[in-house]
ZALUMVEX-842866 format. One record per residue: x, y, z of N, C-alpha, C in turn. Coordinates in Angstrom, 1 decimal, always signed. Layout:
N
{rec {X, Y, Z}, {X, Y, Z}, {X, Y, Z}}
...
//
This chain:
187
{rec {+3.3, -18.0, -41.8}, {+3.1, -18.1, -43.2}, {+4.2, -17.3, -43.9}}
{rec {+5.1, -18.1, -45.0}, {+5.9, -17.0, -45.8}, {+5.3, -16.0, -46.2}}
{rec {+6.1, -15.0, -46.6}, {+5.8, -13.9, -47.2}, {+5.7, -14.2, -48.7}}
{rec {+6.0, -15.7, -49.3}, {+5.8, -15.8, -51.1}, {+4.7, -16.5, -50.9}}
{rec {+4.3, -16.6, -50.1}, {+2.7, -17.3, -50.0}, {+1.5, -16.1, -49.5}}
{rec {+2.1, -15.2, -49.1}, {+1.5, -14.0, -48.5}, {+1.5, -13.8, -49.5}}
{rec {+2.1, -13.1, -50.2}, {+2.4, -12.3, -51.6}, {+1.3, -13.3, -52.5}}
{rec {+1.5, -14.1, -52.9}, {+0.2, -15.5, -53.7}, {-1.1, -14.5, -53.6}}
{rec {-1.1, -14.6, -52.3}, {-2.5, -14.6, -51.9}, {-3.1, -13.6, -52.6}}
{rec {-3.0, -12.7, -52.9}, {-3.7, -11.7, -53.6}, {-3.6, -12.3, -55.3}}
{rec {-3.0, -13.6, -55.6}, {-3.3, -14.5, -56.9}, {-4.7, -15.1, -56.7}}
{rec {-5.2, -15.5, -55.5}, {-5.6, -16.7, -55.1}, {-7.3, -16.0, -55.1}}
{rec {-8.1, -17.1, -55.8}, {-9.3, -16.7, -56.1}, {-9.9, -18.2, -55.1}}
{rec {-11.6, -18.0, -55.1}, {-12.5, -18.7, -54.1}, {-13.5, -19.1, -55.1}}
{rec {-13.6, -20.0, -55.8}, {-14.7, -20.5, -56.3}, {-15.7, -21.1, -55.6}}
{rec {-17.2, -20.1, -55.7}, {-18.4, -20.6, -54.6}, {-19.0, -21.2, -55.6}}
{rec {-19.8, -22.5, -55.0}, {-20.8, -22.8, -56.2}, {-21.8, -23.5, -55.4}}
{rec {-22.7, -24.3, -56.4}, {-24.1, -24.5, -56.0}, {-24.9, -25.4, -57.5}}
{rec {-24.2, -26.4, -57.2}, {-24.5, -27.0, -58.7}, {-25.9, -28.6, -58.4}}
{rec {-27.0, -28.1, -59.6}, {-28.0, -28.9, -59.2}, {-27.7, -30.2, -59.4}}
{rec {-28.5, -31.1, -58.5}, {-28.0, -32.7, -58.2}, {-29.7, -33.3, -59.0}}
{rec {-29.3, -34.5, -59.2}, {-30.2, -35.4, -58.9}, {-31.6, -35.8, -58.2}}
{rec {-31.3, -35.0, -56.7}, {-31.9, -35.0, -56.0}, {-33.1, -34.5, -55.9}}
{rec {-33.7, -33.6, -57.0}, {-34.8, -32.8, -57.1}, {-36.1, -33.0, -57.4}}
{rec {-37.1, -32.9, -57.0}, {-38.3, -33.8, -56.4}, {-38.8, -33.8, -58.2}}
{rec {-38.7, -33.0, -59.2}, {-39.2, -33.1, -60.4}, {-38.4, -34.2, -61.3}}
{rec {-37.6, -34.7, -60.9}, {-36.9, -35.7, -61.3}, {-37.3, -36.7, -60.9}}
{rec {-38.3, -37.4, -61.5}, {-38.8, -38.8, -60.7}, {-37.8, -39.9, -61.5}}
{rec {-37.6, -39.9, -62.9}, {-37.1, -40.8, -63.2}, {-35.5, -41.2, -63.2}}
{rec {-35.3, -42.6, -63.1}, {-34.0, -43.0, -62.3}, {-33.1, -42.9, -63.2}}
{rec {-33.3, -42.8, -65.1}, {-32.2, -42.5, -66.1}, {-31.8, -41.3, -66.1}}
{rec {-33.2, -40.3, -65.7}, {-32.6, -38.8, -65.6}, {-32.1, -38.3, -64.9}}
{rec {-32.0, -39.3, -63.3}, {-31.4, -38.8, -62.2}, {-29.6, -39.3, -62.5}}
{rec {-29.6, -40.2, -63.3}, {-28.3, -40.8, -63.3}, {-28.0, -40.0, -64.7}}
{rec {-28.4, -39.5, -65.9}, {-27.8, -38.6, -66.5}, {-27.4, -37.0, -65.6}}
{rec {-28.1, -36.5, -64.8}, {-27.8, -35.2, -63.6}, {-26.8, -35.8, -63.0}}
{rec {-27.1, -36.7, -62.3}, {-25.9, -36.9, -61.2}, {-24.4, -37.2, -62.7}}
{rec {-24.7, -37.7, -63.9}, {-23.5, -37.8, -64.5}, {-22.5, -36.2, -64.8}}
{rec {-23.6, -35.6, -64.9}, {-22.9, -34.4, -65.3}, {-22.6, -33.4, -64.0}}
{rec {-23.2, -33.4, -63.0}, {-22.9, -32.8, -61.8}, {-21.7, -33.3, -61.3}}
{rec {-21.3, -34.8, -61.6}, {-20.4, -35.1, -61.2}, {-18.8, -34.6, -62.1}}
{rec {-19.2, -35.0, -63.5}, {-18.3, -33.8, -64.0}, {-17.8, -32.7, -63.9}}
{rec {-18.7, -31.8, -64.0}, {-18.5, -30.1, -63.5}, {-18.0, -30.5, -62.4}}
{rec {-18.2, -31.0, -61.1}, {-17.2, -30.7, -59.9}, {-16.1, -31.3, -60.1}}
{rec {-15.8, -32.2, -60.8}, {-14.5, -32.6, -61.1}, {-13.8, -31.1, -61.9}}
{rec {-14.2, -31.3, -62.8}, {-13.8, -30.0, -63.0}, {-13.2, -28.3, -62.2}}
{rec {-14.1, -28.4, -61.9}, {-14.3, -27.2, -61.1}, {-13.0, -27.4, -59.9}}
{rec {-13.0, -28.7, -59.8}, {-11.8, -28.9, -58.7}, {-10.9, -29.3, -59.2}}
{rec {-10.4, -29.5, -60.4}, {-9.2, -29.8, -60.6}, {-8.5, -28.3, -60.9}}
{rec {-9.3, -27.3, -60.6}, {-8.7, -25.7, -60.3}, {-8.0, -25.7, -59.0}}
{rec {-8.2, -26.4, -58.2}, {-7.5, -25.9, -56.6}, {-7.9, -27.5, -55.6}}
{rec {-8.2, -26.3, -54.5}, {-8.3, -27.0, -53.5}, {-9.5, -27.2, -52.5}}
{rec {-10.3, -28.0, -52.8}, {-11.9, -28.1, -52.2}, {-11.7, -27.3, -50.4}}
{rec {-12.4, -26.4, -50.0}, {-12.0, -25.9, -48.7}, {-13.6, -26.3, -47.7}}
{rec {-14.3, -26.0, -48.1}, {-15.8, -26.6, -47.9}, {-16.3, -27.4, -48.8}}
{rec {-17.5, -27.5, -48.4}, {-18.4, -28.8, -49.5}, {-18.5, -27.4, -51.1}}
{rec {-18.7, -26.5, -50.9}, {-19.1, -25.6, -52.2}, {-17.7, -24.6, -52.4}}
{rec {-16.8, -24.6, -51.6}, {-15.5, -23.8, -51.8}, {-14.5, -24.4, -52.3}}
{rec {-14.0, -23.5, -53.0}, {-13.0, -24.1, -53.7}, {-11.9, -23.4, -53.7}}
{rec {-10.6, -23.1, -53.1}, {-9.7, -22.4, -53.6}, {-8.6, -22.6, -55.0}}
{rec {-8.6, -21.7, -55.4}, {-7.8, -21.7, -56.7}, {-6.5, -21.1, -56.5}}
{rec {-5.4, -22.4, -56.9}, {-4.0, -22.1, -56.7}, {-4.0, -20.7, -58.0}}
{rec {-2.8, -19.8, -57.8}, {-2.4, -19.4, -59.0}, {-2.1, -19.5, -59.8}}
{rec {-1.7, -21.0, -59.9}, {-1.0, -21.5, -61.5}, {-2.9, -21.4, -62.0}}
{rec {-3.5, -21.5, -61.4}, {-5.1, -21.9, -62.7}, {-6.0, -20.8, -62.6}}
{rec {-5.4, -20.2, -61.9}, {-6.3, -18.6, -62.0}, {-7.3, -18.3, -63.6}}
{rec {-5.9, -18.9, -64.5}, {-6.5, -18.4, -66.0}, {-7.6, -19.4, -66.4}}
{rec {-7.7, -20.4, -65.7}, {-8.6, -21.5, -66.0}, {-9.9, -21.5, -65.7}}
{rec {-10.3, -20.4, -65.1}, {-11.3, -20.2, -64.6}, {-12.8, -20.1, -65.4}}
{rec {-12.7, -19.4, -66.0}, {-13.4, -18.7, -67.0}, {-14.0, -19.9, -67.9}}
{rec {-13.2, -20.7, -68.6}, {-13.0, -22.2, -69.1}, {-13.9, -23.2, -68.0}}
{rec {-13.5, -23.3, -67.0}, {-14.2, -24.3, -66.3}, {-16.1, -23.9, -65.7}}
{rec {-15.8, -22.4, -65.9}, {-17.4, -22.2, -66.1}, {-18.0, -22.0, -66.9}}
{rec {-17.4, -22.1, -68.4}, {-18.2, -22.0, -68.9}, {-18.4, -23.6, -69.6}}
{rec {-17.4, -24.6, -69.9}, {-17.9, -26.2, -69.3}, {-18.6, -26.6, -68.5}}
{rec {-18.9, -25.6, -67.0}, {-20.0, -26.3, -66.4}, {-21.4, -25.6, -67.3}}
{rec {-21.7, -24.6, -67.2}, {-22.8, -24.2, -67.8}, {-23.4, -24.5, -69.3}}
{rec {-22.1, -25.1, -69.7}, {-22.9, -25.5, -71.1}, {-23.0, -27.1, -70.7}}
{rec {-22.8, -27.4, -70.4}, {-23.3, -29.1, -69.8}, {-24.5, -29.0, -69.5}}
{rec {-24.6, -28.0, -68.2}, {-26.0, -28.1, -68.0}, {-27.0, -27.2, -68.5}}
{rec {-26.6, -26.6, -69.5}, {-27.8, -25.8, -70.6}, {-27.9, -27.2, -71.6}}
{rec {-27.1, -27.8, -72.0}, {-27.5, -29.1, -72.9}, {-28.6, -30.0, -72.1}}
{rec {-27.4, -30.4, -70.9}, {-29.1, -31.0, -69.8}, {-30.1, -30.7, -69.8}}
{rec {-30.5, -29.5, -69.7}, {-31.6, -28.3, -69.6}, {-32.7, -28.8, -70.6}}
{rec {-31.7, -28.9, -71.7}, {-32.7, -29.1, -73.0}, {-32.9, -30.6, -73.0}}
{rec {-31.9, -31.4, -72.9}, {-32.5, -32.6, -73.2}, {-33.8, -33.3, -72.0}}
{rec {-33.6, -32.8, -71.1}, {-34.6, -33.5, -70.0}, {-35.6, -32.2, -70.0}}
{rec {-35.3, -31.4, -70.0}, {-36.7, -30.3, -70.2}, {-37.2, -29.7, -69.0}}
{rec {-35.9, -29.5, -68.1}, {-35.8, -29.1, -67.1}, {-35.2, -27.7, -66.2}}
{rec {-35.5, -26.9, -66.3}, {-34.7, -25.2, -66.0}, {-33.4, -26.2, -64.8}}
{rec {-32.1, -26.2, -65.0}, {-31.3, -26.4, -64.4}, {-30.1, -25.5, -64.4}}
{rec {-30.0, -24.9, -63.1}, {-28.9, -23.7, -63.4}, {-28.3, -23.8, -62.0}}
{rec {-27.2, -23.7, -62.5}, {-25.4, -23.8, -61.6}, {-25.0, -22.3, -61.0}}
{rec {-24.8, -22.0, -59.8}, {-24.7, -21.1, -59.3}, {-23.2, -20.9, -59.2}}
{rec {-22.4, -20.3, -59.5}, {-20.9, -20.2, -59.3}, {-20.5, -18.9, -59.5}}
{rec {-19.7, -18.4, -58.6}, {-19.4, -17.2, -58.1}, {-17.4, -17.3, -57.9}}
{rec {-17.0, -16.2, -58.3}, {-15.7, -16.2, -58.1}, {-15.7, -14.9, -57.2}}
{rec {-14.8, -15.3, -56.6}, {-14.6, -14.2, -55.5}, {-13.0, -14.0, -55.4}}
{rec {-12.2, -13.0, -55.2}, {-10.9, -12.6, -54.7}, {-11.2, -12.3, -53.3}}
{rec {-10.0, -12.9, -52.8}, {-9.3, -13.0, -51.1}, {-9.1, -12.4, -50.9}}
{rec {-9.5, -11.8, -49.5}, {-8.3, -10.6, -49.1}, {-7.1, -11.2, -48.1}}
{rec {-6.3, -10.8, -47.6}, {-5.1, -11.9, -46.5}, {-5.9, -12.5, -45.9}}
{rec {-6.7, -11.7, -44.7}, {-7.3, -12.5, -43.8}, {-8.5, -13.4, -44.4}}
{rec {-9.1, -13.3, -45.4}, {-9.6, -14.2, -45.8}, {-8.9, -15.1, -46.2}}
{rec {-7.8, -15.5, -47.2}, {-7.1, -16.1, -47.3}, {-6.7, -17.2, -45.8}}
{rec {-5.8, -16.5, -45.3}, {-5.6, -17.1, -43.9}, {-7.1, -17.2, -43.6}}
{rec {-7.9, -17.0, -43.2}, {-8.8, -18.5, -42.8}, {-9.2, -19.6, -42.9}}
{rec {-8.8, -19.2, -44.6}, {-9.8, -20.6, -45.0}, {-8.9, -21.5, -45.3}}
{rec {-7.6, -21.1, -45.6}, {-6.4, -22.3, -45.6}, {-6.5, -23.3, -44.5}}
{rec {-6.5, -23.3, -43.6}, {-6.8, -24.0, -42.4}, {-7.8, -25.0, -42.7}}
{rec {-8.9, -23.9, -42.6}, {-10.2, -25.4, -43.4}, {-9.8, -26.2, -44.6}}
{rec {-9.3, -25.9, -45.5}, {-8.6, -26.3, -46.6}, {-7.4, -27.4, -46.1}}
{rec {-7.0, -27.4, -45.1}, {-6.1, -28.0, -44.8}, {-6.8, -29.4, -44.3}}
{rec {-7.5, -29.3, -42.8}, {-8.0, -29.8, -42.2}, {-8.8, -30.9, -43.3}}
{rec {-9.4, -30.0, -43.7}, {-10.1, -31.2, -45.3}, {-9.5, -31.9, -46.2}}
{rec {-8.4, -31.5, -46.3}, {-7.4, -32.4, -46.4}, {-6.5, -33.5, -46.2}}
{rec {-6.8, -33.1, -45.1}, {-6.2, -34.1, -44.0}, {-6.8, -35.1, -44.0}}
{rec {-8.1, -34.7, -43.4}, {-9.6, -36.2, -43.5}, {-9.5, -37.1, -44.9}}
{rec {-9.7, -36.3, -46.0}, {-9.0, -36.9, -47.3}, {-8.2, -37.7, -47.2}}
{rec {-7.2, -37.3, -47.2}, {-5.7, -38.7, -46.9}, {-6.1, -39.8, -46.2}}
{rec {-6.7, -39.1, -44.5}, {-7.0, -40.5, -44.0}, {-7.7, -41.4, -44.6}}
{rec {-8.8, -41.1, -45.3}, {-9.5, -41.8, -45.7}, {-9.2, -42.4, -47.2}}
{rec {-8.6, -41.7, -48.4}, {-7.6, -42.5, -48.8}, {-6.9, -43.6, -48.4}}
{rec {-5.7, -43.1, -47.3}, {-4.9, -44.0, -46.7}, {-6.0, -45.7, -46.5}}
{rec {-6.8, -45.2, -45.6}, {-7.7, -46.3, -45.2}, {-8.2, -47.2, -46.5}}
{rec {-8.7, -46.6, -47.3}, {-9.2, -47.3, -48.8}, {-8.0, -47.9, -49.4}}
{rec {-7.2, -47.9, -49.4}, {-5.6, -47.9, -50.1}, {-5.2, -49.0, -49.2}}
{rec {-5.1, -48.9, -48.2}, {-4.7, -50.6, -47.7}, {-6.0, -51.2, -47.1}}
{rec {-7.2, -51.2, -47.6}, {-7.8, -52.4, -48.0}, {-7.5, -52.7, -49.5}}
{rec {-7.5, -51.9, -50.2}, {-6.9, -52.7, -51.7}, {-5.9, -54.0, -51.6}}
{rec {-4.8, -52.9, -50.5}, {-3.4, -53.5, -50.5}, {-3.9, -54.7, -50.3}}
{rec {-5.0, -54.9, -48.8}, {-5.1, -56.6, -48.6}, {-5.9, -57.3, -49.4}}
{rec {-7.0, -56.8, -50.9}, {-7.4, -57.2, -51.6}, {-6.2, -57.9, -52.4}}
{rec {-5.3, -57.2, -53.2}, {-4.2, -57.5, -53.4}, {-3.7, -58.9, -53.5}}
{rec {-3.7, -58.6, -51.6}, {-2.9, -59.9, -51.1}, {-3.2, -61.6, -51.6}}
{rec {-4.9, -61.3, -51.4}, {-5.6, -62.7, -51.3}, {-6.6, -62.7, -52.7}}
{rec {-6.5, -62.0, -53.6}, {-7.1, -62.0, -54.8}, {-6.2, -62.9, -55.8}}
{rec {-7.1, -64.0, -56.6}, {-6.3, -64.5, -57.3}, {-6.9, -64.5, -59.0}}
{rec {-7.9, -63.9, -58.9}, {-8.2, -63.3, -60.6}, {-7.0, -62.7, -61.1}}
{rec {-6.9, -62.6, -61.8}, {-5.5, -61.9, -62.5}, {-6.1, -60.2, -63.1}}
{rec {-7.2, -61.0, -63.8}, {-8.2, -59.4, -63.9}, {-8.7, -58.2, -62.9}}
{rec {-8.8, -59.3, -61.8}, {-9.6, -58.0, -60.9}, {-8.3, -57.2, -60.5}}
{rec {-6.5, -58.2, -60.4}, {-5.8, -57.8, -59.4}, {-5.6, -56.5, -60.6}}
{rec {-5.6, -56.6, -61.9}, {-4.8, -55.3, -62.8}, {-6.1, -54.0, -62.8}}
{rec {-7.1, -54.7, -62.3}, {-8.1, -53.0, -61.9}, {-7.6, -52.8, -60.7}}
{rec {-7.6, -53.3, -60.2}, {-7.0, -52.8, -58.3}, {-5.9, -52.1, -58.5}}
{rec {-5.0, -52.6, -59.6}, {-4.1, -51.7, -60.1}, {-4.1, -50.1, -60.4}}
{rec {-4.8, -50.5, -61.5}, {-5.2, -49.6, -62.4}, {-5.6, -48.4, -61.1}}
{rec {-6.6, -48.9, -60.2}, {-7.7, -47.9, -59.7}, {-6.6, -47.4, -58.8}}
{rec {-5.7, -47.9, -57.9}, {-4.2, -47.5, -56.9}, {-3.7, -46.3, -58.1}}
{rec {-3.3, -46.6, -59.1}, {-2.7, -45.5, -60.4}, {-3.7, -44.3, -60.1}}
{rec {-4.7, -44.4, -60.4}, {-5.7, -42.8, -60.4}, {-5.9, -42.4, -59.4}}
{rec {-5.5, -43.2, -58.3}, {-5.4, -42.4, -56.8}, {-4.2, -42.1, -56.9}}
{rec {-3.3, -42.3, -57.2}, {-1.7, -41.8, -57.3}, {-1.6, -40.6, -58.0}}
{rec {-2.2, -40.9, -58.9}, {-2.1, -39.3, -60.0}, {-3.2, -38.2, -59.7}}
{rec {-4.6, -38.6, -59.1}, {-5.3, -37.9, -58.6}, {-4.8, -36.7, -57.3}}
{rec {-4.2, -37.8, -56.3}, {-3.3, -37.3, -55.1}, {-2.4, -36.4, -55.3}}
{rec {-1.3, -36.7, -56.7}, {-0.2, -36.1, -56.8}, {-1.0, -34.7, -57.7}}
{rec {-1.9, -34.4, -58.2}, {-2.4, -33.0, -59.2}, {-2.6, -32.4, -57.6}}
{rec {-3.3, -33.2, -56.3}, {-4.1, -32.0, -55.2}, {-2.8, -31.4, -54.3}}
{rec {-2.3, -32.6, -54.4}, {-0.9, -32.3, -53.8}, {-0.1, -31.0, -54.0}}
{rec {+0.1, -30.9, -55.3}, {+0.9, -30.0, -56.0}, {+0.3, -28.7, -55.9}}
{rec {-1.5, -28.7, -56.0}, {-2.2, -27.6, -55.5}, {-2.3, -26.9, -54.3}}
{rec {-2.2, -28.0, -53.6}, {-1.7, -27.3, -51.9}, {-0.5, -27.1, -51.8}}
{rec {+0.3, -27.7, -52.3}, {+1.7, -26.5, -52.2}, {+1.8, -25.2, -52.8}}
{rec {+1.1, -25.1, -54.0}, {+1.1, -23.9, -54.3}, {+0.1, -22.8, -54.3}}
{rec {-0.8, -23.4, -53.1}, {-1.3, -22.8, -51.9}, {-1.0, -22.5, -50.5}}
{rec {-0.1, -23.3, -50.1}, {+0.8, -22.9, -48.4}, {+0.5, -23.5, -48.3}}
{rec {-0.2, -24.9, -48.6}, {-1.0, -26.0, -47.5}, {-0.1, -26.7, -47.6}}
{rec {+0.7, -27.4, -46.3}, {+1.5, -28.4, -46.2}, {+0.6, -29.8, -45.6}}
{rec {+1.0, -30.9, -46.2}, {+0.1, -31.9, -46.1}, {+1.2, -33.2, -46.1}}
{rec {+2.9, -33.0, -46.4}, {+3.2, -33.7, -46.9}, {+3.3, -35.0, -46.0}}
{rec {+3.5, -34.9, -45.2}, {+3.7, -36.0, -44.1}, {+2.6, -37.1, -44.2}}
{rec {+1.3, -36.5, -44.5}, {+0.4, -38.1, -44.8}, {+0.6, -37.8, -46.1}}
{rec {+0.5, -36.9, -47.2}, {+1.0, -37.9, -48.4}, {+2.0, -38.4, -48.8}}
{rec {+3.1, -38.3, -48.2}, {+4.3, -38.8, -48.7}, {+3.6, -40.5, -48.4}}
{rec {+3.0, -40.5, -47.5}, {+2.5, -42.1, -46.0}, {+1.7, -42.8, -47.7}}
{rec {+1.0, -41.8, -48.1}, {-0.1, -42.6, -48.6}, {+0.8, -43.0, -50.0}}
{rec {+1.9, -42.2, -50.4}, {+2.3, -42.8, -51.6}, {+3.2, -43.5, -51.2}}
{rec {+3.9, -43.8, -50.4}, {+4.7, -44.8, -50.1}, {+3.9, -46.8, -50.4}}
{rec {+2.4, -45.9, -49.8}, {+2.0, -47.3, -49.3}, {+1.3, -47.8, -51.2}}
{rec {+0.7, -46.9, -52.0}, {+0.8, -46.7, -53.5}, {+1.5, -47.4, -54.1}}
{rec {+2.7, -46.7, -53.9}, {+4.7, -47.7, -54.2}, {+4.4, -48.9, -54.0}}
{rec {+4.1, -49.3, -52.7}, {+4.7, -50.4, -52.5}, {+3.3, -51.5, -53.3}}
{rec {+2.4, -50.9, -53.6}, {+1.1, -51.7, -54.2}, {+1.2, -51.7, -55.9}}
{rec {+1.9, -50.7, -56.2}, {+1.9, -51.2, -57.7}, {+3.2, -51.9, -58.5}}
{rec {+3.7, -52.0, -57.5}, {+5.2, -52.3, -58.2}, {+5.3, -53.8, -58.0}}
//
């Protein structure tokens, strides 16, 4: 590991969380479950567009968004204090920030890595079945969403990308693979 990524590391924060789903037995109904799941789905978008998912509830936070932190919990918790009220339901988001020490740091980049890795592949894989949707689709409509949807994987890719670099995670070799194959699908 460099020493300017050593040095980071003491920037580098761990967002733990534990955000309520859908899935909860007092939720019988299927609009309330799909208003929860709408907002759970947000807050983790959120919450992840700070860093770099390392486990299912971990999240590391590059330095450039350290300052973003604060902001992105307090958007999850008032989402689901509105939820709260509107369904009439005690729903509360567990989120914890934590500071790294090195060896913490160095461990969990690895898992952060590895999970990233699987990502790509499975990107990659979703990405050229498009490509062969592409091929043999002759709507004109469906082909400019297939578009469209290749575009928010390209810009989605390129925000995590930029986060694992400026976390030490080197990844570039499948993503350069996956945007090449992107390239060659929207042009």
């Amino acid at each position: 590991m460099s020493s300017r990524i050593s040095n980071q590391s003491m920037y580098v924060k761990a967002i733990v969380y534990d955000l309520p789903s859908e899935n909860i037995r007092e939720i019988a109904n299927d609009e309330l479950r799909d208003r929860v799941r709408a907002v759970r789905v947000s807050c983790t978008y959120m919450l992840h567009s700070l860093g770099v998912q390392c486990t299912e509830s971990v999240i590391l936070v590059s330095p450039e968004k350290v300052d973003r932190i604060d902001e992105a919990i307090t958007y999850v918790k008032t989402r689901y204090e509105s939820l709260s009220r509107e369904i009439r339901l005690q729903l509360t988001p567990i989120i914890e920030v934590l500071d790294l020490t090195q060896s913490q740091f160095d461990r969990l980049v690895p898992i952060a890595r590895q999970r990233l890795l699987r990502a790509l592949d499975d990107a990659i894989d979703r990405v050229s079945e498009a490509i062969t949707r592409l091929r043999i689709e002759s709507d004109e409509r469906v082909v400019q969403r297939i578009i469209r949807n290749l575009r928010r994987v390209y810009r989605d890719w390129e925000r995590v990308y930029r986060l694992a670099q400026s976390l030490g995670i080197n990844i570039s070799r499948d993503y350069e693979y996956l945007v090449s194959l992107l390239e060659g699908a929207t042009q």
